[in-house]
N, C-alpha and C positions, 0 to 999 in steps of 0.2 A: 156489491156486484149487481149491476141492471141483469133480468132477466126480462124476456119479452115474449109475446101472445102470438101466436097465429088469428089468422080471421075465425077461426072456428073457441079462441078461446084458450086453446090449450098453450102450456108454460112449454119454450123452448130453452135452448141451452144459451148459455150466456156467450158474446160474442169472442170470447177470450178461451169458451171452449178447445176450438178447433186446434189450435195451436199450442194448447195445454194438453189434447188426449195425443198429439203425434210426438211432443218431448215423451210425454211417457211412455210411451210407443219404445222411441230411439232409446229413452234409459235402458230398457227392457234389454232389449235384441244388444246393445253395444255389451250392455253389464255380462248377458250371457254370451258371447263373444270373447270378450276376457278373459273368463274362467275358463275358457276353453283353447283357449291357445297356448299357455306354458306347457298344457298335452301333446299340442300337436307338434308344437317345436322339439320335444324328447322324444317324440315319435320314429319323426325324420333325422334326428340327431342319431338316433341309435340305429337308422335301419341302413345308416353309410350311404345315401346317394351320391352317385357322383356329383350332381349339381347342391348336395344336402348344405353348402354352407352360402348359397344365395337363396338359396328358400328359406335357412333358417334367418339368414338377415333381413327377408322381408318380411318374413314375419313379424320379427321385433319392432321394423317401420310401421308396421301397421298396428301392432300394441302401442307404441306408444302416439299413434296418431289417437288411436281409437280414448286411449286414455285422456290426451287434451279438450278432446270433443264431448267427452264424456262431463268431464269439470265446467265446460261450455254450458251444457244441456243442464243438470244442476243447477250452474248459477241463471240460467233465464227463467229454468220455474220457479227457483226462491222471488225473484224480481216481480213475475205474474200470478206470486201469493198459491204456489203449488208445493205439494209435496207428494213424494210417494209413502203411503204409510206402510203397507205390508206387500211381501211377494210370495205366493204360496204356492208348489208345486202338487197339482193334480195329477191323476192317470194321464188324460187327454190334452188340460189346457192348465194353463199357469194361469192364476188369479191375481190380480194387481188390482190394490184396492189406495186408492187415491184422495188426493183433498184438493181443490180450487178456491181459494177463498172462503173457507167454512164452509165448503158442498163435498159431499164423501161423493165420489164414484168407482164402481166396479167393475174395469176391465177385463175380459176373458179373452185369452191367448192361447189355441191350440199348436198342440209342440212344432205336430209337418207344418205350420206355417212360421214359428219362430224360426224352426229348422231353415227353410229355405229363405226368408227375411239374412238370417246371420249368415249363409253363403254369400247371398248377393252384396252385403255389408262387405264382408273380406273383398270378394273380387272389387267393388267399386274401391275401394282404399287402393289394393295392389294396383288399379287402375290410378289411381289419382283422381280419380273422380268422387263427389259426393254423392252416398247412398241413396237413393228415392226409394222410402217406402211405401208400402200400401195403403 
């Protein structure tokens, strides 16, 4: 991995960076997204809405999209020599701790932001749209 200098000297992030910390990003917020939908589908399965069986079929659209993309994002960091090594849930922020090519980095992710990340995630699927995140 090329790593390069500013004028002042100092080591920046490798050009592969950028698009190495937003897959992990999406691992993140899709992984927890996951885990969090078979609730919400028993949720509204059990609370009888009258529309309860097109909310619960979209929901399953959207698990399993979310699932495909998921496999996607996986395979493009094995490709760009990434991994995620560990995911540790703090008070405040989830710690995601990384590798790039033999470089460790340590992502920190507070929850109100995973929080509203994995909304926006669901609505843009239920849209058809792909997610833009932050």
């Amino acid at each position: 991995m090329s790593w390069t200098t500013n004028t002042e000297g100092n080591m920046l992030y490798p050009p592969e960076y950028q698009e190495f910390a937003m897959l992990v990003k999406k691992q993140v917020v899709y992984s927890l997204v996951l885990r969090v939908l078979p609730g919400e589908i028993t949720t509204i399965g059990r609370a009888k809405a009258r529309l309860g069986k097109a909310y619960i079929s979209t929901l399953f659209e959207v698990q399993k999209s979310l699932s495909n993309e998921l496999g996607s994002i996986r395979q493009r960091l094995r490709e760009i020599g990434g991994e995620i090594i560990s995911e540790k849930q703090e008070e405040f922020v989830r710690v995601v701790i990384s590798s790039l090519q033999g470089n460790t980095y340590t992502h920190r992710y507070a929850n109100y932001m995973l929080l509203s990340e994995s909304e926006e995630t669901v609505k843009s699927f239920i849209q058809g749209t792909q997610p833009a995140l932050a």
